[in-house]
N, C-alpha and C positions, 0 to 999 in steps of 0.2 A: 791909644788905649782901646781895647778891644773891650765892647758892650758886651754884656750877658744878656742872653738870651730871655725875654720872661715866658714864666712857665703858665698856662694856661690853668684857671682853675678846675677843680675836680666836676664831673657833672655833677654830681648830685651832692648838696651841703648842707651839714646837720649843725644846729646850733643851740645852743641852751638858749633859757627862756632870758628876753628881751630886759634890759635893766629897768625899762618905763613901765613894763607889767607889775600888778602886785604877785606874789606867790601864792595859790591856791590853800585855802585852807578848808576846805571842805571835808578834806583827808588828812586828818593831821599825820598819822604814818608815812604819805609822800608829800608832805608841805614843800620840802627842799627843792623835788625834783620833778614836781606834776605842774602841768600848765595846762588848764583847763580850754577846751576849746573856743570857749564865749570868750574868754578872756584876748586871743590871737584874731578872733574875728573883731573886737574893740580896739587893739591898735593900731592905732595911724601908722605908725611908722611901715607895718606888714601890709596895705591894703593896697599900695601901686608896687610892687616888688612883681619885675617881670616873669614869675617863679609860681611854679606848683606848689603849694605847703601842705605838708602832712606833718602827722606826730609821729612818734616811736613809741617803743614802750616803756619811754623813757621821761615823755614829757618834751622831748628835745624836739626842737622844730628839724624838720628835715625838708630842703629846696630842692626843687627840680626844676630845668631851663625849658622853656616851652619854644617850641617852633612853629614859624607859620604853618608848615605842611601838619602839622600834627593838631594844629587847631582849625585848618580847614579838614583834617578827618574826620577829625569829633561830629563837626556839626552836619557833616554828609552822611554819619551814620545816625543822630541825634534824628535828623528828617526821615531817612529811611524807616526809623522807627517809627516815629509818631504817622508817618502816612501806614502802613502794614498794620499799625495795634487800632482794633476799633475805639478802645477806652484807656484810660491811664494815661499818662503822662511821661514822654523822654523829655530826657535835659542832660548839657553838660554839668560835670565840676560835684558830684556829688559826696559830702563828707557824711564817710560810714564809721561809729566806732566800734573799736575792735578790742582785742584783749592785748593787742599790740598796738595802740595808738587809734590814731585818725586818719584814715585811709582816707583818698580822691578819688573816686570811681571817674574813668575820662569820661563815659554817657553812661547811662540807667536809662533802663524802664521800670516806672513804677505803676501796678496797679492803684485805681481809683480808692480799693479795700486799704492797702497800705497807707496810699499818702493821708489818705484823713485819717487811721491809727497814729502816722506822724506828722501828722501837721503840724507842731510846734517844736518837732526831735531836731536838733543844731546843735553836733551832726546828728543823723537819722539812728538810730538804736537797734532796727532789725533794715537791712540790707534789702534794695530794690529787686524784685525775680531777675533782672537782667541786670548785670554791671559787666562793662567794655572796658578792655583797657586798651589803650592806643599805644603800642610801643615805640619808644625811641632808640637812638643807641644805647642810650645809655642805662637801658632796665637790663639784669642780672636776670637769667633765666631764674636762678633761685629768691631772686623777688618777684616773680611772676607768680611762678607756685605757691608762693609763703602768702600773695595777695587775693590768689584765687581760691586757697585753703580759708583763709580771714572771712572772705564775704560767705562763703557755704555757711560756713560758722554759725553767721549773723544772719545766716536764711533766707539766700540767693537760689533763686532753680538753676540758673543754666549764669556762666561766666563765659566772658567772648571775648578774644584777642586779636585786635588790628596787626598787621606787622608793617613796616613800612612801604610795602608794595603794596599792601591796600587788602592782600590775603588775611580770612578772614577764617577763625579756631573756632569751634563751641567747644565747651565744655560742661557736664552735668555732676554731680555730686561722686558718680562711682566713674568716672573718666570722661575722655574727648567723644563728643555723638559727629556725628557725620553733617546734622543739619540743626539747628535749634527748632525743639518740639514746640516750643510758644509760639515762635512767629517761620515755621517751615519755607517759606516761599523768602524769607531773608538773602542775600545772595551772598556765594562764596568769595567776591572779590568785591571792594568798596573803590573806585577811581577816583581821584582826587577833584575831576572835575564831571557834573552833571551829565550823560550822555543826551546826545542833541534828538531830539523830538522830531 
């Protein structure tokens, strides 16, 4: 008897809200179908899941599979950052809400002004001047644009795009610049491993 084949799951998976969670009632108009973000950072069951989570606009979690290469990107441009900017703060893993969910910024920068306006926002309510996205294969150019539209939205100056060769996009509110005006001396290619000194 000849096996079938198994099918590999889809990258990216969207799932309603978790049966251990209670259902948000903050809103009673989306009670059914809103999961509130404090709520997904509270359970356990989400908190070792080797997965990106974001929202939709739907309430519904949506996963993404991380890779090592893509998690040593983050933190090569996370550094780059924070050495280039005199003040504020880069970090990976930043959750922005949007009018479409809960976005993951892969690195931010955020000014010193910002983070104390949100220092208690989980997730952040206006968007850090820089959000990075690191792409994998499996981002959708028109999730790219739907997530660089999101953060301008939320009051991003300039969105940057890793691609997996390490080549490196800005982008400002009326299109692609050639260099980021915040930090100009940023470089247009990020290597995956530190150049030797």
């Amino acid at each position: 008897m000849k096996r079938k084949k198994r099918r590999e799951p889809p990258a990216s998976r969207c799932y309603n809200r978790p049966s251990s969670v209670p259902v948000s009632t903050s809103n009673p108009s989306s009670a059914a179908t809103f999961m509130e973000w404090s709520e997904i950072l509270a359970d356990p069951s989400l908190s070792d899941l080797p997965y990106k989570i974001e929202t939709n606009e739907y309430g519904q979690i949506v996963m993404s599979p991380a890779s090592r290469g893509h998690s040593r990107r983050q933190s090569r441009i996370e550094r780059l950052l924070n050495d280039a900017m005199p003040s504020g703060e880069a970090f990976v893993e930043c959750p922005i809400a949007t009018r479409l969910g809960t976005k993951v910024a892969d690195v931010v920068w955020v000014s010193d002004a910002v983070l104390e306006d949100q220092e208690d926002a989980d997730p952040m309510t206006r968007a850090p001047e820089i959000c990075v996205e690191v792409l994998s294969a499996s981002n959708s150019q028109n999730e790219i644009d739907e997530k660089r539209a999101l953060y301008f939205e939320q009051g991003a100056i300039e969105v940057w795009t890793c691609d997996g060769q390490g080549d490196m996009r800005f982008f400002a509110p009326g299109g692609e610049i050639e260099q980021s005006a915040l930090t100009p001396g940023f470089p247009s290619h990020v290597p995956l491993r530190r150049p030797r000194e």
